[in-house]
Every structure is written in structure tokens, then in C-alpha cells.
N, C-alpha and C positions, 0 to 999 in steps of 0.2 A: 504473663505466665503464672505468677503466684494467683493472678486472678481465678483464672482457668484451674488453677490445682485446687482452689478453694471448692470452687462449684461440682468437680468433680469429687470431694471427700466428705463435705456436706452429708449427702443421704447418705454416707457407710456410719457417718462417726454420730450421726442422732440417735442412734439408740442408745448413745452411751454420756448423754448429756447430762451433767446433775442438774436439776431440777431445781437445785439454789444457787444458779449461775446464770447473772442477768447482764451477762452482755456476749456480744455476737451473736446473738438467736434472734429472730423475727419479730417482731410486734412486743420485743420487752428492753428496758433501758434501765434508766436511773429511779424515775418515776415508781418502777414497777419494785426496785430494789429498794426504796425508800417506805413504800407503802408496805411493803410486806415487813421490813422492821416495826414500822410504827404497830402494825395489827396484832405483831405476835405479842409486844412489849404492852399495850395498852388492858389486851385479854383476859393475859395475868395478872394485872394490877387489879381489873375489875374483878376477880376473884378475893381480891383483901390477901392481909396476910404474907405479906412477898416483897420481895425487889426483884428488879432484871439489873444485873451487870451486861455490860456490850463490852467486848474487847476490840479495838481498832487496831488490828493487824495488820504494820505497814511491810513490804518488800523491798531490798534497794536493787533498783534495776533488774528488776523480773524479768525482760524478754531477753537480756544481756546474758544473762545467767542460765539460761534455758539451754542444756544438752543435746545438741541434735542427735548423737548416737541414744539420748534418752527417751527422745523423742519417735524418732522411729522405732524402737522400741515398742514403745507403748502402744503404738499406732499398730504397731505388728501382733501384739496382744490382741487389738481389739475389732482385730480381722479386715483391717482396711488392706487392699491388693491396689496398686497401681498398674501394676503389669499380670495382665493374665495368670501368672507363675506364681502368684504372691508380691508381696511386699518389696519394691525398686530400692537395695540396697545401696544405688548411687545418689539418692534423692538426700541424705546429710551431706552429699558433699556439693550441693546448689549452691555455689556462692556467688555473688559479686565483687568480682575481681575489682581492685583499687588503686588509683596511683594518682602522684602529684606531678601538674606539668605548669613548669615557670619559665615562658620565652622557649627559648629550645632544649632546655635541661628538662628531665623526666626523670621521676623518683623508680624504685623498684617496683611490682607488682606485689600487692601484698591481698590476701585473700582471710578477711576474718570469722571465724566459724558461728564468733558471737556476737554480732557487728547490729546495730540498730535498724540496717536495711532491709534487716531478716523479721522485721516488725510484722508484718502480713504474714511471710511462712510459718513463725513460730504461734500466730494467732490463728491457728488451722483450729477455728470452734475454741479459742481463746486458750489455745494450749491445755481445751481441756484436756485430755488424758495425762498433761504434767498436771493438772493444777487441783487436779478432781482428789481429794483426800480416799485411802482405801479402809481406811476404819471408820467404825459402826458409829454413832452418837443415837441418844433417845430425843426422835424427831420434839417430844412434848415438852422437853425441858431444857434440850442444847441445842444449838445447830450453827454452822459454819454457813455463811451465805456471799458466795463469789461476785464480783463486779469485773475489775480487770486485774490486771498485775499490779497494783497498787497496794488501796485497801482494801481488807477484808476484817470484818465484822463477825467475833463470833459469840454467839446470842445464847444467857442462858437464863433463866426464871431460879430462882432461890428462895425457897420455903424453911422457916424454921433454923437459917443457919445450916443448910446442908448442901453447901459445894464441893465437894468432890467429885460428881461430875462434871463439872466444872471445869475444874483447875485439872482434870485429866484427859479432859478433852482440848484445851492449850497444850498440854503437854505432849499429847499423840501428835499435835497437830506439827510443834518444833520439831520432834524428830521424823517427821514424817517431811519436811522442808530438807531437814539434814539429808536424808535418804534419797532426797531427787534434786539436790543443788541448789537449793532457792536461800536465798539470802533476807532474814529478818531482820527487821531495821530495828532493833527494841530502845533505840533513842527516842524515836518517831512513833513508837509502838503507845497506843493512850489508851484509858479506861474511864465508864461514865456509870455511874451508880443512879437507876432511880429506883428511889423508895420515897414513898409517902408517907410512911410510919412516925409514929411520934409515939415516944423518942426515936429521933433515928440512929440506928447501931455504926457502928463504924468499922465498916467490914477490912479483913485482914488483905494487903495486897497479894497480885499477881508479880510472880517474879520468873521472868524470861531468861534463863542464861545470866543468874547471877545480876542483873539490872531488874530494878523494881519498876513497875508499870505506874507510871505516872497518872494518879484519879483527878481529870477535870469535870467542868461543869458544863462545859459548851463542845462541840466539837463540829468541824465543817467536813461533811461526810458528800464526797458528790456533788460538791458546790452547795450544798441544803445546811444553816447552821441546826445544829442539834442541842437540843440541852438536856439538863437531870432534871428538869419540871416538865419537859411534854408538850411545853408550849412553843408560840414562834414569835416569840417577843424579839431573841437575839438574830432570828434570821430577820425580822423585820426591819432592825435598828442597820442590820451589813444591804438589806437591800434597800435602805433610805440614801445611805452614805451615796451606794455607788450608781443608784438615780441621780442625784445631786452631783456626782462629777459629770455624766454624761449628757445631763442636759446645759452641762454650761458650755456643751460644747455645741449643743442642739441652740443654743441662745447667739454663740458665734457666728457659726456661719447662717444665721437669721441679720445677724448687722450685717452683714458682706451681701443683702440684697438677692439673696440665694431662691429660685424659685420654689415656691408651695410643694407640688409633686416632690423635686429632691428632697426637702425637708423634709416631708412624710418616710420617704423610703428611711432614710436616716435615723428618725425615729423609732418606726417600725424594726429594723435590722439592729439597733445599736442599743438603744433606749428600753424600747418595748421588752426585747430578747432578753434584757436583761432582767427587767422589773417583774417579769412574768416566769421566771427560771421554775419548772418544777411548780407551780402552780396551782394543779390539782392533787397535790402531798398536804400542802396548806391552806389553801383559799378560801377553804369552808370550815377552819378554827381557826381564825386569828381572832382575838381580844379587840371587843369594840375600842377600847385605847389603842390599841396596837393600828387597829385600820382607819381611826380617825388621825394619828400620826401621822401615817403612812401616805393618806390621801391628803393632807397638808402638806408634807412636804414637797411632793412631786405636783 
């Protein structure tokens, strides 16, 4: 049924898709959300003169936390009708009823509004109309860019020491979470400075609700490690390691006399999948050390 409700909300809710939300939509994924960071972040550097801060914006239990009466809602804003008459004011109350049965004893029915099984309903176009921010930012120098309920990255270019847009646009963004239920994790919440400047400045933190945003060098965004140099040395070094556990597993069942075909599948599915993650983000700038590593180890 969620299926079914999906296919049918699809064409009402595409018009109202933002444009820097890269997942549930067709033909765009992680790839495409990786790549569009790297392009805007690289641009401005090749202009001189600059750093890009990225804020990694985590949630804690995004689809848990997602208001169904907020939801329809929004949905009713944005002129989605399931019933000829408008908008089916019984559709928040879709639940999957629950109960525990041990032997012959049976617990009560219990029916929860925010319950993980509602994973699909509440990813109606990824909850865009909760997740989609309604204030402005300047496409050239900030921008919020969506994935799923997790993180979110939001990207700004910094000339001259002039962040105020900046830090006003984190700020819209918290109280705009505030305003629709969404829970920011600012434990989990990290920041990645690059600059190539020399000297390089030491810019002032981001602070979320009284907790200071914690500035790393690396950061694993989408499974892709990320760093404050631009390069993929440290994603290189996480995807050596985790080749090197999975072919020793590929080397096991090689002693157990295992036929060629299985060991390929194996490979292919377990090995390959991994060593190849996201592939064309990197594959065509890794550091001759980095790939001469790379291909030593595996």
C-alpha cells in the first residue's frame, strides 16, 4: 500500500522538489551528492582568495521525529488531493497496529504514530515538504544540500573573513528544525575548514544551541572519507583496510575448495562492491602513491 501511495504522490509532489536533494528522485544518489559538493567547493578555491567551511548537519532519528499531522499538512499546502475532495484527512492516522504474542499470552495493541515502520510513508519524496528549508540562502555563496534524514551538509565559500552569511544561514536552519520537530544531534553535528592559504587563519567556531561544532580534518560523508586537503588519500587508506578484511575472507573459502563461479560472485558482490564504492567521485584524482598503495595492497 505505501507502495502504491508512493506512485501515486510522486507526479503531484515534483514540482516541489528542491533541487539540492539527492535522494528519492531518479537517476541521482550519493555519487551525484558527492560530486556536486566537490564542484562547488573546488570553484571557489580555484578563484584564490577564500576558504569553504561545510557544516555536517547530523539529525537524531529523523523519520521517528517526523509529525504526521505535519505532514499532511504540508502535503495539503502543496496541493497534493488523494481523494477527489482534496487532501484524505484519515491518511495520518495509517498505522500499523502492533502487538506481542509469547505461546498463548498476547500483549495489548498498541498503534505508534512515530514508529520506524512508517519509514516508506514518511519518505513520501523523502519527506520532502518536512525537510525542504522555506528560507532564501544566496545559491553563490551558501547552500543546504539534502541526502536523507541523516546528514546534511551545508556549504558556504568565505571571502575576506566575511561569514555572516554564513552563520545565519545554520541559524535559519535550527530554528527552522525547531518549527517542524526535527531533532539536531549537535554532539554528531562536525565542521571541515578548507583553506589553502598560508598563513592559514583560524577561523571563529560554529556554535549550535550553546555546543560548539567540533572542526575535523576528515570526515566520512556517504560512506566517501572526506578531507580539509581535497584529496583521497584517507578515503584510500579506509578503503585498503576494508579490502584487506574482505579478501581474507575471499582467501577462506578459496581453502574450503570452493568452486571458481562462487568465488567470483563473491568477489564481485562483497569485495568488488566495496573496493569500488562511489568510484567515479574519485577514481580519476587519486595520487599516483595513493593508487600505487592501493593496488599493492588488494
Amino acid at each position: 500500500m505505501e507502495r502504491l501511495l508512493l506512485r501515486h504522490l510522486r507526479p503531484q509532489t515534483h514540482h516541489s522538489l528542491d533541487p539540492l536533494q539527492f535522494v528519492y528522485r531518479e537517476k541521482t544518489g550519493v555519487e551525484d551528492a558527492i560530486i556536486f559538493l566537490l564542484h562547488r567547493s573546488l570553484s571557489h578555491l580555484d578563484r584564490g582568495s577564500g576558504a569553504v567551511r561545510i557544516t555536517f548537519l547530523d539529525f537524531s532519528s529523523a523519520f521517528s521525529t517526523i509529525q504526521p499531522l505535519l505532514l499532511r499538512d504540508k502535503l495539503t499546502e502543496m496541493g497534493v488531493g488523494i481523494t477527489p475532495g482534496g487532501m484524505d484527512h484519515r491518511l495520518h492516522d495509517w498505522q500499523n497496529p502492533q502487538y506481542v504474542r509469547l505461546g498463548d499470552c498476547r500483549s495489548d495493541t498498541v498503534a505508534s504514530s512515530t514508529d520506524e515502520h512508517r519509514r516508506e510513508l514518511c519518505s513520501l519524496r523523502s519527506c520532502s515538504p518536512c525537510t525542504r528549508p522555506t528560507f532564501s540562502t544566496n545559491q553563490s555563496f551558501c547552500h543546504v544540500q539534502k541526502f536523507a534524514g541523516t546528514t546534511q551538509p551545508s556549504w558556504a565559500s568565505i571571502r575576506s573573513g566575511q561569514e555572516d552569511e554564513y552563520r545565519e544561514l545554520i541559524k535559519d536552519f535550527v530554528t527552522w528544525c525547531d518549527s517542524n520537530h526535527l531533532l539536531l544531534n549537535t554532539t554528531k553535528t562536525r565542521e571541515m575548514v578548507v583553506d589553502f592559504r598560508r598563513p592559514r587563519p583560524h577561523p571563529e567556531p560554529v556554535i549550535i544551541k550553546g555546543d560548539c561544532v567540533e572542526v575535523v580534518h576528515t570526515y566520512k560523508y556517504l560512506g566517501v572519507q572526506l578531507d580539509d586537503k581535497l584529496d583521497w588519500t584517507a578515503n584510500t587508506d579506509a578503503l585498503c583496510r576494508k579490502g584487506q578484511s574482505r579478501l581474507y575472507f575471499l582467501r577462506r573459502l578459496a581453502s574450503f575448495n570452493i568452486c571458481k563461479k562462487l568465488l567470483q560472485i563473491f568477489y564481485q558482490s562483497v569485495v568488488a562492491s566495496a573496493l569500488l564504492y562511489a568510484v567515479v567521485c574519485w577514481g580519476g584524482s587519486l595520487k599516483k602513491k595513493d593508487a600505487a598503495c592501493a593496488w599493492t595492497n588488494w
